[in-house]
C-alpha positions in Angstrom: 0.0 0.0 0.0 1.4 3.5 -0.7 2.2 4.9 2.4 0.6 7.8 4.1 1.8 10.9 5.8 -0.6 10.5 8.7 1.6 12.8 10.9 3.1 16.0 9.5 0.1 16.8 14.7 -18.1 33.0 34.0 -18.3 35.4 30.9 -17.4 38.5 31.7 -19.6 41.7 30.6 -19.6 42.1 26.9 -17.2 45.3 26.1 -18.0 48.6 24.2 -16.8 48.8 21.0 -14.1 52.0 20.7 -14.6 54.2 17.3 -11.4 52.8 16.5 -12.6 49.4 17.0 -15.5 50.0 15.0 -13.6 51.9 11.9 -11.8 48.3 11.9 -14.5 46.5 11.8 -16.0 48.9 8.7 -12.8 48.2 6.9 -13.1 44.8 7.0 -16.9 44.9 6.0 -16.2 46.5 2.6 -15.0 43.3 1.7 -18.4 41.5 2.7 -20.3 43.8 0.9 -18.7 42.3 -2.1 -19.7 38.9 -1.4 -23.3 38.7 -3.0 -21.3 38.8 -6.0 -20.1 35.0 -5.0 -23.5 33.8 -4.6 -24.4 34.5 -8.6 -21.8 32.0 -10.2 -22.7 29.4 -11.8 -25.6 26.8 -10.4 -23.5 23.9 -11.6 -21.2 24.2 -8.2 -24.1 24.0 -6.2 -25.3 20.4 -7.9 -26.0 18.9 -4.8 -26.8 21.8 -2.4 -23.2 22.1 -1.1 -20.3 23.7 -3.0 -17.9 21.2 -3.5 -15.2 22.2 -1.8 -17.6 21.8 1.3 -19.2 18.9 1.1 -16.0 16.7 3.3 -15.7 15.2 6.2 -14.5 17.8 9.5 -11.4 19.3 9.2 -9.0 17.4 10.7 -6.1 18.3 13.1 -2.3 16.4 13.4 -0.4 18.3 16.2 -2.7 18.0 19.1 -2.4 14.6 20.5 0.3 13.4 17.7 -2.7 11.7 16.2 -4.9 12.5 12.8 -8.2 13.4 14.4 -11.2 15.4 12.9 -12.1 18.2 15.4 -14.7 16.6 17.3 -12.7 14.0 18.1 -9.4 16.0 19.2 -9.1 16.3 23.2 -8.7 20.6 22.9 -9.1 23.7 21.2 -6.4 23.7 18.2 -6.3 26.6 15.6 -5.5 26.1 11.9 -4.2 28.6 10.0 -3.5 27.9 6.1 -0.7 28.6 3.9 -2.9 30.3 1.6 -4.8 32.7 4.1 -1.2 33.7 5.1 -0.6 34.9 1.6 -3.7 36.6 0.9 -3.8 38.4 3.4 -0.2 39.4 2.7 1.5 38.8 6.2 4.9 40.2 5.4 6.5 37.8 8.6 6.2 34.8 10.3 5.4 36.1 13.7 2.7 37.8 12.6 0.6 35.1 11.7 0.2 34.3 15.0 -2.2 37.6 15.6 -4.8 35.6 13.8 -4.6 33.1 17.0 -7.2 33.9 19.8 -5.5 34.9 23.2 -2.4 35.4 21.4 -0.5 38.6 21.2 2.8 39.9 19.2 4.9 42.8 20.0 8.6 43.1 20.2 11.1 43.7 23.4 15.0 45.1 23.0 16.1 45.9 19.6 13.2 45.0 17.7 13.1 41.4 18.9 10.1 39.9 18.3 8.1 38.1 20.7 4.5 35.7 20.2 2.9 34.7 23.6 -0.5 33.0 24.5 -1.6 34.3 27.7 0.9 36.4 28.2 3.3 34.6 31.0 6.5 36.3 29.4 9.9 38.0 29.7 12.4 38.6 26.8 12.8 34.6 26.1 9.9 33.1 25.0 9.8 29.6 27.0 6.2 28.5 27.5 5.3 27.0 23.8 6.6 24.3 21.7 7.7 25.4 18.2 8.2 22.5 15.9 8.9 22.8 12.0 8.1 19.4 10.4 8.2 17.7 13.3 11.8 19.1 14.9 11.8 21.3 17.6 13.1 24.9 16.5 13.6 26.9 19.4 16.9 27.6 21.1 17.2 25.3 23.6 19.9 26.1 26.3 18.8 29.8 26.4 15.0 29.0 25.8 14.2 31.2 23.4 12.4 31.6 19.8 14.1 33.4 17.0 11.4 34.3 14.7 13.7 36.8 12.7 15.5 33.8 11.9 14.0 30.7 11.3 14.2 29.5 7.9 10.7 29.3 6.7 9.8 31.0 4.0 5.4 32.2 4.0 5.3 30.3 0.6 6.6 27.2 1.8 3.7 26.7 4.3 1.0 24.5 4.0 -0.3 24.9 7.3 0.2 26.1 10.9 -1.4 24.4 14.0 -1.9 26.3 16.9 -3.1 23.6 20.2 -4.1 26.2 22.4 -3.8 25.1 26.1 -1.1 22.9 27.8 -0.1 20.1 25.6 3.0 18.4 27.6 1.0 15.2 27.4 2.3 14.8 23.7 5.4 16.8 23.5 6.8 17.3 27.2 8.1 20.0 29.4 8.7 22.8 26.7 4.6 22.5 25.1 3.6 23.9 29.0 1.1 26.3 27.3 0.5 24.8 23.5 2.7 23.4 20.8 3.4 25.5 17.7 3.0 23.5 14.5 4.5 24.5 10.9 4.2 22.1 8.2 5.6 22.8 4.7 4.3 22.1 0.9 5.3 18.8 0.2 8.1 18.5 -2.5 5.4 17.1 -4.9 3.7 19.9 -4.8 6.0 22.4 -5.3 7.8 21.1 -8.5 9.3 24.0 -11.4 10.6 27.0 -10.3 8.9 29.8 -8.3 10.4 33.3 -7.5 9.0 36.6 -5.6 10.6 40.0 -4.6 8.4 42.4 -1.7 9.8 45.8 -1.1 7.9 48.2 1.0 8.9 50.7 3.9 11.7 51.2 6.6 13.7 48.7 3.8 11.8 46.0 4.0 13.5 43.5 1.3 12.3 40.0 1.0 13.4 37.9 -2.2 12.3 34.4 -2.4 13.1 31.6 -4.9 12.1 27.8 -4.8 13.3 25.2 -8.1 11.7 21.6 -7.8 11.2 18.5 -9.6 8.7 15.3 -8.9 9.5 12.2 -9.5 8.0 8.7 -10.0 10.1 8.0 -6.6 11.8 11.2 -5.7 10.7 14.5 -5.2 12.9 17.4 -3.9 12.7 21.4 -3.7 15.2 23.9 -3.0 14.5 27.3 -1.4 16.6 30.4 -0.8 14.8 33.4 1.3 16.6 36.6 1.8 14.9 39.0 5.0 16.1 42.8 5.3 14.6 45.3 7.5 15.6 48.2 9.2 13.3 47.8 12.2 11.5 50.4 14.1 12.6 54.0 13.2 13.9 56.0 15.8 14.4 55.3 20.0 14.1 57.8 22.6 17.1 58.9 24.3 17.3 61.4 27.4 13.7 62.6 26.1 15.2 62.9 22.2 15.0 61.2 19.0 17.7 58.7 18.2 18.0 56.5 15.2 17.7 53.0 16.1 20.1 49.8 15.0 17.4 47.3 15.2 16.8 45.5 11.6 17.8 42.4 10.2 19.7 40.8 6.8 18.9 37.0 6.7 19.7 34.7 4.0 18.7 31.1 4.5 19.0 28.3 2.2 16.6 25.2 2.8 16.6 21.7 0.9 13.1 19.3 1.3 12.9 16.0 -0.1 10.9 12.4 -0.1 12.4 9.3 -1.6 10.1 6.6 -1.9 11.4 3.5 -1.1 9.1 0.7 -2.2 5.0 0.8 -1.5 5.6 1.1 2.2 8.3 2.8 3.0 9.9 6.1 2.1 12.3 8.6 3.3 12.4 12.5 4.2 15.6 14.3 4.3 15.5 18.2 5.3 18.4 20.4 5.9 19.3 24.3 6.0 21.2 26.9 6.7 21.3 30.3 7.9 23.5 33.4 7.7 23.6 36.7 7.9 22.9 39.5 11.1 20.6 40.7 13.6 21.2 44.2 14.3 21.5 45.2 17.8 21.5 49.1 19.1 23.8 50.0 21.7 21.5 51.7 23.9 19.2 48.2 24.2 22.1 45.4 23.9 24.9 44.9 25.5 26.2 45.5 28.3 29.7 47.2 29.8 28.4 50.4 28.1 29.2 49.3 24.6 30.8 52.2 22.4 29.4 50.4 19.2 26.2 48.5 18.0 26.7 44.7 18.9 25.5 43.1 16.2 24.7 39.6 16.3 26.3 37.3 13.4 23.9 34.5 12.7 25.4 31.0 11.3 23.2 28.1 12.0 22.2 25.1 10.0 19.9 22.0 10.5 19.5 18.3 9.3 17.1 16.3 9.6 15.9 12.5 8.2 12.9 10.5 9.0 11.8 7.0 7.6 8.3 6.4 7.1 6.9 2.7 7.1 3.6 1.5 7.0 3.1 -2.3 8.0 -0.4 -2.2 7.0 -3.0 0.3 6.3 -3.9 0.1 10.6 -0.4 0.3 11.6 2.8 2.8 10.7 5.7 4.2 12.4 8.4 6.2 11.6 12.1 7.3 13.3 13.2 10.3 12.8 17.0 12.1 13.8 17.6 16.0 13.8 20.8 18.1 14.6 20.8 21.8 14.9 23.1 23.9 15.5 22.9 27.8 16.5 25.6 29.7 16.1 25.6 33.6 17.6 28.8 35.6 17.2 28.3 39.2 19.3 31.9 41.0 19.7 31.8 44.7 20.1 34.2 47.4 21.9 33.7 48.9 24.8 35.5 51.8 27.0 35.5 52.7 30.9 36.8 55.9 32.9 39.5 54.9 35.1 36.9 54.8 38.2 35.7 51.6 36.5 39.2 50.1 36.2 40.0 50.8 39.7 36.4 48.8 41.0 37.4 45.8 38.9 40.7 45.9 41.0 39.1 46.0 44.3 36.1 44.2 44.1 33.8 46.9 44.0 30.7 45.9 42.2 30.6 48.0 39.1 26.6 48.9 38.9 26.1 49.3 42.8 24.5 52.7 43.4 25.7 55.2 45.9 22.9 56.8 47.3 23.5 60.5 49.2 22.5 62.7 51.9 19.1 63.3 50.9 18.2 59.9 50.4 16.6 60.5 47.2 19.6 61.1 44.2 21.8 57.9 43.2 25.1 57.9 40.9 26.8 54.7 39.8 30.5 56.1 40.8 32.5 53.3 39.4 31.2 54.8 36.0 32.7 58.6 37.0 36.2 59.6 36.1 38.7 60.9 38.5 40.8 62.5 35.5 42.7 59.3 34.4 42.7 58.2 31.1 39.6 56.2 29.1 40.3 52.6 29.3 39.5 50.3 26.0 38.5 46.4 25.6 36.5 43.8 23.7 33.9 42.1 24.9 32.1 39.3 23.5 28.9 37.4 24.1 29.6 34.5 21.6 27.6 31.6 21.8 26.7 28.2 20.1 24.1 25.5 20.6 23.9 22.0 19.3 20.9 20.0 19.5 21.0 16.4 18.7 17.0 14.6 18.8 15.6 11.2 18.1 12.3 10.2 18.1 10.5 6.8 17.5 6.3 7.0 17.1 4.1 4.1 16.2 0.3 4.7 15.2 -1.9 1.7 15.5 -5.8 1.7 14.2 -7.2 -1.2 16.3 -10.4 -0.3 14.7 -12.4 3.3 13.5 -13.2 3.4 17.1 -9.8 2.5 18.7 -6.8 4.1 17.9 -3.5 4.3 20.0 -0.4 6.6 19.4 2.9 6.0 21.0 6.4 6.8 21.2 9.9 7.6 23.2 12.4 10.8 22.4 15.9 11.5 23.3 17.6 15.0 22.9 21.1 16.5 23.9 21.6 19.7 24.0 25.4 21.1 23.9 26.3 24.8 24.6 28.9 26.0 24.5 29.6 29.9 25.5 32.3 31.8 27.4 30.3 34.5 28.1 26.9 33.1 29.8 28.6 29.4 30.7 31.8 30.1 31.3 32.8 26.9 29.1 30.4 24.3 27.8 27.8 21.4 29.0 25.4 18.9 27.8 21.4 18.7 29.0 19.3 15.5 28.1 16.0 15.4 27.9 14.3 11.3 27.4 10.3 11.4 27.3 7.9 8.5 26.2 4.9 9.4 25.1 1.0 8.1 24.5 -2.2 9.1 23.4 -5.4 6.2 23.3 -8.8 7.6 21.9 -11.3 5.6 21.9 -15.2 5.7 21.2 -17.5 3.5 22.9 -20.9 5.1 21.9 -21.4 6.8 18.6 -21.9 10.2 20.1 -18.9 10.0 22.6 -15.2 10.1 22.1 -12.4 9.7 25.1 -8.5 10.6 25.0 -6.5 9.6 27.6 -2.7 10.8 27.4 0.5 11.5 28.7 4.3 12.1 28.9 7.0 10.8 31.2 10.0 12.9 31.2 13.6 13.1 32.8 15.5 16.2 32.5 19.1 16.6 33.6 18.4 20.4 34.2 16.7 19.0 37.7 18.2 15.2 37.7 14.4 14.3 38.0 11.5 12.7 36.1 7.6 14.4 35.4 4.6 13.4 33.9 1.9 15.4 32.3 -1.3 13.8 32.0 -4.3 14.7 29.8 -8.1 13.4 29.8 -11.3 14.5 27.9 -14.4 13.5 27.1 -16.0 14.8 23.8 -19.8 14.5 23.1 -21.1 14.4 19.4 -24.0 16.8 19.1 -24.6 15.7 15.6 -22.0 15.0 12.7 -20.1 18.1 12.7 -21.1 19.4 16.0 -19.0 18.4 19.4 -18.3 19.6 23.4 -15.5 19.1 24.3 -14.7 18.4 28.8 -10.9 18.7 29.1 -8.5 18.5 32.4 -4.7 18.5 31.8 -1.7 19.2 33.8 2.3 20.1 32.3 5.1 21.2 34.2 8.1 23.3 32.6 12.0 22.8 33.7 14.6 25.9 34.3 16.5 25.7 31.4 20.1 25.6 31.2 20.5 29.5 31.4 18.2 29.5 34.3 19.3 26.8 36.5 23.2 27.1 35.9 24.6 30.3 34.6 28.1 31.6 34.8 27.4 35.2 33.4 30.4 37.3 32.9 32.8 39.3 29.8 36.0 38.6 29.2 38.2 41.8 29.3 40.9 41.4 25.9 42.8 43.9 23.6 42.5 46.4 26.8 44.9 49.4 26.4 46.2 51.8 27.4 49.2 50.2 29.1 48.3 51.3 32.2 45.3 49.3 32.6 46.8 46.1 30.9 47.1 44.1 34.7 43.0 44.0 33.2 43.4 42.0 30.3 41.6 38.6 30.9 39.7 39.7 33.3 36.1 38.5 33.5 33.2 40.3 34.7 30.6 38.6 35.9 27.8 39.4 37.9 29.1 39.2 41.3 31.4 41.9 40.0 28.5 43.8 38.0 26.1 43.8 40.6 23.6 46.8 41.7 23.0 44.7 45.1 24.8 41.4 45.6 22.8 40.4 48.1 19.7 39.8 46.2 21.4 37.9 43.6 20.0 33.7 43.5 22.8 33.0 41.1 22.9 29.4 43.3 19.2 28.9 43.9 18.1 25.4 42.5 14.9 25.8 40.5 11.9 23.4 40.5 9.5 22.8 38.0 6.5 25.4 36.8 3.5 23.7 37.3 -0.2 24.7 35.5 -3.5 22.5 36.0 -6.0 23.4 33.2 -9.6 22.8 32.7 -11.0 23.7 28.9 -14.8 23.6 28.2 -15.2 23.8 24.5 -17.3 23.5 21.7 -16.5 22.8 18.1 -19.7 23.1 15.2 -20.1 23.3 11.5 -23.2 24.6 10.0 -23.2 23.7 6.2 -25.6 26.5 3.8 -27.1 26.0 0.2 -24.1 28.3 -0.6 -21.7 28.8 2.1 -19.6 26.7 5.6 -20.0 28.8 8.3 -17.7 27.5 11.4 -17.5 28.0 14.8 -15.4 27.0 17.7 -15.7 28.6 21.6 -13.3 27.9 24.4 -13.7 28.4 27.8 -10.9 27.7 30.2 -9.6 28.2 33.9 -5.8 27.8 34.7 -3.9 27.9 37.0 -0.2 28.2 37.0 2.1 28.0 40.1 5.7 28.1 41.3 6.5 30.3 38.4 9.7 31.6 37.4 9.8 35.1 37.5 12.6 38.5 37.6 15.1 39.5 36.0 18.1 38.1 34.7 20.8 40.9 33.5 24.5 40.8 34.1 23.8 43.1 37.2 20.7 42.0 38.5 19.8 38.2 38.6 17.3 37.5 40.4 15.1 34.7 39.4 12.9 32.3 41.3 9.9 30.4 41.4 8.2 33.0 43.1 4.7 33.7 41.2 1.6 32.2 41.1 -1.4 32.9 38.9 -4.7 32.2 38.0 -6.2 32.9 34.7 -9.5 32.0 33.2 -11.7 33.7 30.3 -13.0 32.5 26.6 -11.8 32.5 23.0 -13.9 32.6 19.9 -12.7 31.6 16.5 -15.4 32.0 13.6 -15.2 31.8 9.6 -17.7 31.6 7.0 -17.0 30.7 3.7 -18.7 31.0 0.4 -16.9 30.6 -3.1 -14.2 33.2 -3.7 -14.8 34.8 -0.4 -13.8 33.9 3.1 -14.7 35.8 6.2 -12.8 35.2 9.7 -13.1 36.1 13.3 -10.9 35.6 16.1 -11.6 37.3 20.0 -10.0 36.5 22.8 -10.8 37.4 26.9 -8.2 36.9 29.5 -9.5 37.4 32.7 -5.8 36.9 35.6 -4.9 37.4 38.9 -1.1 37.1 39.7 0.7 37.3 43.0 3.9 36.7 44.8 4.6 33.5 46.5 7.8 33.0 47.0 9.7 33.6 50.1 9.4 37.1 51.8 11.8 39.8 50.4 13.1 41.4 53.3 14.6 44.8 52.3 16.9 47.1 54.0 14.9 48.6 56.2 14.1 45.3 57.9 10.4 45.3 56.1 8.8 43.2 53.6 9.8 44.4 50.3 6.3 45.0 48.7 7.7 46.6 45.7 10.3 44.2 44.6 7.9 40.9 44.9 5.0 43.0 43.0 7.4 43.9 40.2 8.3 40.4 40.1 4.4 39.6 39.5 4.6 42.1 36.8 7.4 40.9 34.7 5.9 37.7 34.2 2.7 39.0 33.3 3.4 42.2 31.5 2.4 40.8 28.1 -1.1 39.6 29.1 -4.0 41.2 27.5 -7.2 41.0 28.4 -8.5 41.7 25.2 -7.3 40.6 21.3 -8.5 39.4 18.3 -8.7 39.6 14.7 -10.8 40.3 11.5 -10.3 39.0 8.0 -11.7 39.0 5.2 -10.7 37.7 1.2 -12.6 38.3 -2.0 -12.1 36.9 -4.9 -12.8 39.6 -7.9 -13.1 39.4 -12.2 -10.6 39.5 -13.9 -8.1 37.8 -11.5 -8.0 40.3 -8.8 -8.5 39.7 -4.8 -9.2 41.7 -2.2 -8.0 41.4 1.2 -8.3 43.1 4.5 -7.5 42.2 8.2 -8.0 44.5 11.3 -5.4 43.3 14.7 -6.3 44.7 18.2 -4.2 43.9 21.3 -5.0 46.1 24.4 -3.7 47.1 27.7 -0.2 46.8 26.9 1.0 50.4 27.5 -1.6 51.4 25.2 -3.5 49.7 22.2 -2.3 47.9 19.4 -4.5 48.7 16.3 -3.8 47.5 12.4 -5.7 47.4 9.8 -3.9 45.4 6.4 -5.4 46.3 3.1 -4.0 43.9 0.5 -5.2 44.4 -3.6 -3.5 41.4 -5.7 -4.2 40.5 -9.8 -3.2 37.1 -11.1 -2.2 36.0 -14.3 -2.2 33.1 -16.2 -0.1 31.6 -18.8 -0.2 28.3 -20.5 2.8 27.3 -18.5 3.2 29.9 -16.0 1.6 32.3 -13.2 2.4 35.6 -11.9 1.0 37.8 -9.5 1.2 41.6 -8.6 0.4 43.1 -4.9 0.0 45.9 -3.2 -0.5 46.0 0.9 -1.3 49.2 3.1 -0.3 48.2 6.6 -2.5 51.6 8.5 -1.8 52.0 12.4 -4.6 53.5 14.2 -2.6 54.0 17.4 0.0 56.9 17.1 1.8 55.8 20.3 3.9 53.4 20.8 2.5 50.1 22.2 5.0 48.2 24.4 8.1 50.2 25.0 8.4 54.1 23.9 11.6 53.1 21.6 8.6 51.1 19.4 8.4 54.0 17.0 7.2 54.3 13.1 7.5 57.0 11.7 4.9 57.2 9.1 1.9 55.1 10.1 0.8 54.1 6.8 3.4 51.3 5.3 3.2 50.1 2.1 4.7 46.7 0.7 4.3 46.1 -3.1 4.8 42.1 -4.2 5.9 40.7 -7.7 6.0 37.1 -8.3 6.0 34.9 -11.1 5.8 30.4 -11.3 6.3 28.5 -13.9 
């Protein structure tokens, strides 16, 4: 048998609606005025009272429980977002796509690094979600972090994203504490010729993209290049003045996908890529040791990855897949010191300690004053490389329609190596095995049971995250959904055993040169030593989740209209919150909180035109709980423990969401428009995307021209006051051409 890919994965008070919410929501409904003009095609693709392309079975879901399951079967809320809405609605990057996701917000922290969180439950590293491409996991490991700016997937490459929206450790461990993050790529064999596109639009957005493939009676392969230039936001603030700001990017990336078909039961994938260019950093945001020059990140990282496929029947398949990454972050930059800060790093003085005076109230950092010695000059660096080295076995048994089992054991090393933030190099391991059973004992009522038993070296100790639910069949396409999970999250490496500090070389004058080799670490950096918890062993994060949800399809003469509502209540404890800079570490699980609300995710869809919702209500309560802060005055530090609350929280909204809507016009044109809303950040994040494309067709090509209209409704900046744009109207015109 030819073998099949089976795996590629209380409401609150309704709101008023602002005038800016409702001018979005007018943008968006020019496009549904335009739909009647759908409903007076043809009658032949309504022959049997359905449009075709509606008349399947429920759309099913692969990332959730690791198991192909149509939504009323799968044990949660998971989104789906396809490759082609993504391109209509001309999303110029990856990260983006994610607004589309209810109850998750985008925005961007230090020099325009970009940062998706569900929930919130975020500082600068994004370490609560599992991000897998294909199957491999893509985030950094050892500093537990995501860098979207560089991953090497191009927006045509995608066939699909799934988004399993609540805790899904049960079927991919400690790092999927609040959902897994699923791309899957266009198959080789359906990407064969050659494709190119070039997007230019403002503050130097540059994106070229070219693809050349061939299919095969047995082998089918595709190779991409993708080149990514931006300058990033357009100017910080500075002492209360404008500043220009070094926070763009220039990514090339090179990626190789292929499938070679062994015999009728077997075949193999092979992947592989690799990545280089630079992330821009701004001195005023990076860096540390008061850099005299932007410390630009050079990026060098590559992937590989195989899996065999094998199907012993058309009830039973496995496959065994391998994957080594490797991230590779060269940051050297020069700084300079007065001789105040030469003479501290001689005699133990910590360098960023304030000295407070007479008044109590005004502060200087004297180790960063000058006596009237000369300026002392060093490199720094904050080099550093990861390699990740994964296996994974997974076997899929059909015992019957109404009996299916998936299960499956993983291995993963990770190696760092860094000067700078490990003071040498070290190996974690992670070993998990995995299960999911669903199983249907009454026509109108499907059960999951799952979990995941993992040991991680990062605590020396093992953890399992369980998952049950219970989903009722209302009809065919109509299901509620009872869900209770649990998932815990490890300290990464960074967290649970740093050795922070710079190494002083090339320091001159000669009269400082006693300093060359020194290393500054934190102990010597610190603002107050004795609130560091460099040694404090970390446990486990913790978060029990209970998701009420429903799932429904409502089929029309000449239209799908879908619906899916989530209601959940979490609770998350022994977080890890604070702050971890060279001169202030001070990390710990120390926060609890409780969160509960609904999501709503809504499309209707007639031919040529697709209307989509997305809303989002976060309703949280956070609070210290770690051991008393004591602070000087003998006291309970209120302050420090409720900033510590706040960090971890400060991305959570209470409400998001998303319009968009795609028409399908004569003559080959489309019209697209999407409206974003994020609030209580500092203040609102409005968008609305206007996208006009026109196709054409050739007897052995297609091309298309596009032209987007990115409008920001907010003038102020959302997150941080550095966020600026200039000119809140950006435009984006696309060329591309297939053949």
């Amino acid at each position: 048998m030819p073998i099949t890919n089976y795996l590629a994965a209380t409401l609150p008070r309704k709101p008023a609606l602002s005038a800016r919410f409702k001018l979005g929501l007018l943008a968006v409904s020019i496009t549904a005025a335009v739909a009647p003009q759908a409903l007076a095609q043809s009658e032949q693709e309504f022959s049997n009272g359905f449009y075709a392309g509606f008349n399947e079975d429920i759309p099913e879901v692969l990332t959730t429980t690791r198991l192909r399951q149509p939504k009323t079967r799968v044990p949660g809320s998971t989104t789906v977002i396809d490759g082609d809405l993504i391109r209509n609605l001309g999303i110029v990057n990856l990260y983006e796509v994610f607004r589309l996701v209810p109850g998750m917000v985008v925005n961007f922290v230090g020099s325009h690094t970009p940062v998706t969180t569900y929930h919130g439950t975020v500082h600068y590293e994004q370490r609560r979600m599992q991000v897998l491409v294909d199957g491999r996991t893509a985030h950094r490991a050892t500093l537990s972090d995501m860098d979207w700016k560089t991953m090497p997937v191009p927006l045509e490459m995608i066939e699909r994203i799934e988004v399993a929206r609540g805790p899904n450790s049960a079927a991919y461990g400690i790092n999927a504490f609040l959902g897994t993050i699923n791309i899957i790529t266009r198959d080789p064999a359906d990407t064969g010729g050659a494709e190119f596109k070039v997007t230019r639009g403002s503050r130097g957005h540059l994106r070229t993209f070219g693809s050349v493939g061939h299919t095969g009676s047995d082998y089918d392969w595709r190779l991409t290049y993708e080149k990514r230039k931006f300058d990033g936001f357009d100017y910080q603030i500075e002492e209360g003045e404008k500043e220009p700001f070094d926070d763009g990017h220039d990514i090339n990336s090179f990626t190789y996908d292929s499938r070679l078909q062994l015999n009728s039961q077997a075949n193999l994938e092979l992947r592989g890529g690799v990545v280089d260019g630079t992330n821009y950093q701004d001195r005023f945001k990076s860096g540390d040791l008061e850099p005299l020059e932007n410390p630009d990140i050079e990026v060098r990282d590559f992937y590989l990855q195989t899996r065999f496929n094998y199907a012993t029947s058309d009830r039973h398949f496995f496959h065994i897949q391998a994957a080594v990454e490797n991230f590779d972050r060269r940051q050297a930059y020069a700084v300079s010191f007065p001789d105040n800060t030469a003479q501290c790093l001689r005699d133990g003085t910590p360098l960023y300690q304030y000295t407070y005076f007479d008044n109590g109230d005004d502060r200087e950092r004297l180790c960063f004053t000058s006596s009237g010695g000369e300026m002392a000059f060093a490199t720094v660096n904050a080099n550093s490389e990861d390699t990740r080295l994964e296996f994974e076995f997974q076997d899929t048994l059909l015992f019957s329609d109404n009996l299916k089992l998936v299960s499956g054991a993983g291995f993963r090393k990770d190696t760092y190596r860094s000067e700078t933030y490990f003071n040498g190099r070290g190996n974690s391991y992670q070993s998990r095995y995995f299960g999911n059973l669903e199983y249907t004992p009454i026509s109108f009522m499907t059960l999951n049971a799952g979990g995941n038993w993992e040991h991680t070296s990062t605590t020396d100790e093992g953890y399992f995250s369980p998952r049950v639910a219970a989903n009722f069949t209302l009809s065919n396409r109509h299901a509620l959904r009872l869900v209770y999970s649990e998932a815990v999250r490890t300290p990464d490496e960074f967290e649970q055993n740093p050795d922070w500090g710079y190494t002083l070389s090339n320091v001159r004058p000669a009269i400082y040169s006693d300093l060359e080799g020194f290393r500054v670490d934190t102990y010597a950096a610190a603002e107050d030593v004795d609130v560091l918890t460099l040694d404090k062993d970390l446990q486990e994060e913790r978060i029990t989740s209970r998701e009420i949800s429903y799932f429904g399809q409502f089929p029309m003469d000449s239209a799908l209209f879908s619906l899916e509502v989530r209601g959940f209540k979490d609770e998350l404890r022994d977080m890890i919150s604070g702050v971890l800079q060279l001169k202030e570490w001070t990390i710990d699980n120390n926060v609890a909180v409780d969160q509960k609300g609904f999501e709503v995710e809504a499309s209707l869809d007639f031919p040529g035109t697709t209307l989509r919702a997305s809303y989002g209500y976060l309703d949280q309560d956070t609070w210290y709980s770690g051991t008393p802060i004591i602070g000087a005055d003998g006291n309970v530090d209120t302050d420090t423990q409720d900033k510590a609350a706040a960090l971890l929280t400060r991305m959570s909204v209470r409400h998001s969401g998303s319009l968009a809507a795609i028409q399908d016009l004569p003559l080959g044109f489309r019209f697209a428009s999407a409206f974003y809303w994020a609030d209580e950040f500092n203040t609102q994040f409005e968008r609305i995307d206007t996208r006009v494309s026109k196709s054409f067709f050739g007897p052995r090509y297609s091309a298309e021209l596009a032209f987007t209209v990115q409008h920001y409704l907010n003038r102020d900046p959302e997150l941080s006051s550095d966020n600026n744009i200039e000119d809140h109207n950006q435009f984006f015109v696309e060329a591309g051409l297939r053949f």
